[in-house]
C-alpha positions as CSV (number, residue, x, y, z in Angstrom):
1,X,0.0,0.0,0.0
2,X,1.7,3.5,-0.8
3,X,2.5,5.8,1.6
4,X,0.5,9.4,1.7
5,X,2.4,12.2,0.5
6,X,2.7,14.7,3.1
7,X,1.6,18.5,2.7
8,X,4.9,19.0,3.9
9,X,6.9,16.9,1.1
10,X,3.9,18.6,-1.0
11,X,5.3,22.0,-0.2
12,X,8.9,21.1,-0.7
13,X,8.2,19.8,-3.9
14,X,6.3,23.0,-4.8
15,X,8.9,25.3,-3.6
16,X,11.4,23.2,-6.2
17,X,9.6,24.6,-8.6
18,X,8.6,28.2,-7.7
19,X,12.5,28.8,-6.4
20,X,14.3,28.5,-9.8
21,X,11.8,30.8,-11.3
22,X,11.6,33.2,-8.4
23,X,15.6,33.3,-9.0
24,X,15.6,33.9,-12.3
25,X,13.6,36.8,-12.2
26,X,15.6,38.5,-9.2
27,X,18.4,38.0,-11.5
28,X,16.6,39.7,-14.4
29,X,15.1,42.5,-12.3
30,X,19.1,42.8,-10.8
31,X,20.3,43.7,-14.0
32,X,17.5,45.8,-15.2
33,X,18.1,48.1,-12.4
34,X,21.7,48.0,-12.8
35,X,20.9,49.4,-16.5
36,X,18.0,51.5,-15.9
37,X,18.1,53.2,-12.4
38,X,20.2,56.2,-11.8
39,X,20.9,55.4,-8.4
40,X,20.5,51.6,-8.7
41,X,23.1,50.3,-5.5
42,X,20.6,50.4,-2.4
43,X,18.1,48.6,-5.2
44,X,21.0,45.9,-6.8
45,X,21.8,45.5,-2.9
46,X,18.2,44.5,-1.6
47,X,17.8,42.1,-4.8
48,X,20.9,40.9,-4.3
49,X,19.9,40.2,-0.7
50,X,16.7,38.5,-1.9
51,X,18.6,36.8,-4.5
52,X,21.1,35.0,-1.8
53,X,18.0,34.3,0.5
54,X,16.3,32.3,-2.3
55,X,19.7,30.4,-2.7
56,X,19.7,29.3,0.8
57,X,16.1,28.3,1.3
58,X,16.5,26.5,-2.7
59,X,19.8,24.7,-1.0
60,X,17.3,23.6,2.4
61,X,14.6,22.1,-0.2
62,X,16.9,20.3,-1.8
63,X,18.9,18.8,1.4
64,X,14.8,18.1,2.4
65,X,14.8,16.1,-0.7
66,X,17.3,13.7,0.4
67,X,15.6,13.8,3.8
68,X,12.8,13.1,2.9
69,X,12.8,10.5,-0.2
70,X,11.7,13.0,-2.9
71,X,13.1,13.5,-6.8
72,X,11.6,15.1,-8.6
73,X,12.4,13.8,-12.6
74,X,10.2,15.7,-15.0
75,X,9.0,19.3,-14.8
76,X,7.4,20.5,-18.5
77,X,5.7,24.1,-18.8
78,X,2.4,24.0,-20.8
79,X,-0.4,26.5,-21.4
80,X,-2.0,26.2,-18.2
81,X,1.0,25.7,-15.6
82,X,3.7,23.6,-14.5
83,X,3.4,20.2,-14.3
84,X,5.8,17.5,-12.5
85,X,6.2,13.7,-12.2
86,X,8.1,13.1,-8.6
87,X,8.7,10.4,-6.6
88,X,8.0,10.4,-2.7
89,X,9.7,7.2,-1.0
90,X,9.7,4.9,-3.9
91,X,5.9,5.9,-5.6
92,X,5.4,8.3,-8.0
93,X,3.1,11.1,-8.0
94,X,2.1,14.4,-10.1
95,X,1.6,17.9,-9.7
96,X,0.5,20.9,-11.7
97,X,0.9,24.2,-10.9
98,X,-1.4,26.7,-12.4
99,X,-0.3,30.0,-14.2
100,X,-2.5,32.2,-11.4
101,X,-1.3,30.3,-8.7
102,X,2.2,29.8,-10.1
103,X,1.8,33.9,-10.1
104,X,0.4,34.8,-7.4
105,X,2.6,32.9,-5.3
106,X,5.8,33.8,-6.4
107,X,4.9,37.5,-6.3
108,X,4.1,36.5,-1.9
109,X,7.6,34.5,-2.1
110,X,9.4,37.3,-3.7
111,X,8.0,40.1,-1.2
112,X,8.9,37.3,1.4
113,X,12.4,37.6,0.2
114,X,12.7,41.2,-0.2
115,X,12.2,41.7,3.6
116,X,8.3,43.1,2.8
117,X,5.0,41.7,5.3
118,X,3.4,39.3,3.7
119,X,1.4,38.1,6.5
120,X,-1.4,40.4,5.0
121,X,-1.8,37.3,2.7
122,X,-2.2,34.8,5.4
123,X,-5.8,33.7,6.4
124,X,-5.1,33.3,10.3
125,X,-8.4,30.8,10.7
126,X,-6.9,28.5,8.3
127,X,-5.2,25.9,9.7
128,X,-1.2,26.0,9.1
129,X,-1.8,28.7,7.4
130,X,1.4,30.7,8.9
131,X,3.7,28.4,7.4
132,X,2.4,28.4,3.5
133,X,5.3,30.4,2.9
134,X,8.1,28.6,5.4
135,X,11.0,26.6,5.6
136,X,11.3,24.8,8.8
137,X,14.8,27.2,9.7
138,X,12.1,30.1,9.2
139,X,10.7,29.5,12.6
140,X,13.2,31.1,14.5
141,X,13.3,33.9,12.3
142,X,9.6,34.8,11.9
143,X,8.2,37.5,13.9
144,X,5.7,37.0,16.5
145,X,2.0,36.4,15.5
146,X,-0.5,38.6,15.1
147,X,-4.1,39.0,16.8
């Protein structure tokens, strides 16, 4: 009998996919500024921040992987999102992202990673809501909840 997929491996395995994407477009925005803005340091500074944040937390999905038996071995963009084939401890599974979604939460990761609130985007009645956008080393880092 196959064993459940976690939300947790769910969320790892979604954050393999958002963080490459979220990279690439700190790294496009970095050099836009850099060509564009006439005072572009305190803006190539933050991205770059952002930029080495993403690295880290893309590093901790990945050692999660190992952890946690997951690979993930196709990833294809199509009209309507991202779709994956993975495997979680020996079965294989699949998950698609759609484009609003795949939007929608990058632009909350990317705030996230620029240092911005995004706990305006967090429903606090939904259960484990607080940690759709966490890594378990962001714990000790969050700030303290809200009421």
């Amino acid at each position: 009998m196959p064993r459940d997929i976690t939300n947790e491996d769910q969320s790892y395995v979604k954050l393999y996919m958002l963080l490459p994407m979220i990279l690439s477009a700190f790294e496009r925005d970095k050099k836009l500024a850099e060509q564009t803005f006439k005072t572009p340091g305190p803006y190539v500074t933050l991205i770059g921040n952002a930029i080495k944040r993403v690295e880290d937390d893309h590093r901790e999905v990945r050692r999660m992987f190992r952890l946690h038996g997951l690979k993930v071995y196709e990833e294809r963009r199509t009209e309507s999102g991202i779709q994956a084939r993975y495997l979680c401890r020996g079965y294989h599974h699949d998950i698609t992202l759609l484009w609003p979604l795949v939007k929608a939460e990058s632009s909350v990761l990317m705030e996230k990673y620029l240092g911005l609130d995004i706990f305006k985007y967090i429903n606090p009645s939904a259960p484990g809501a607080e940690r759709d956008f966490d890594l378990p080393g962001d714990k000790e880092k969050a700030p303290p909840a809200r009421h």
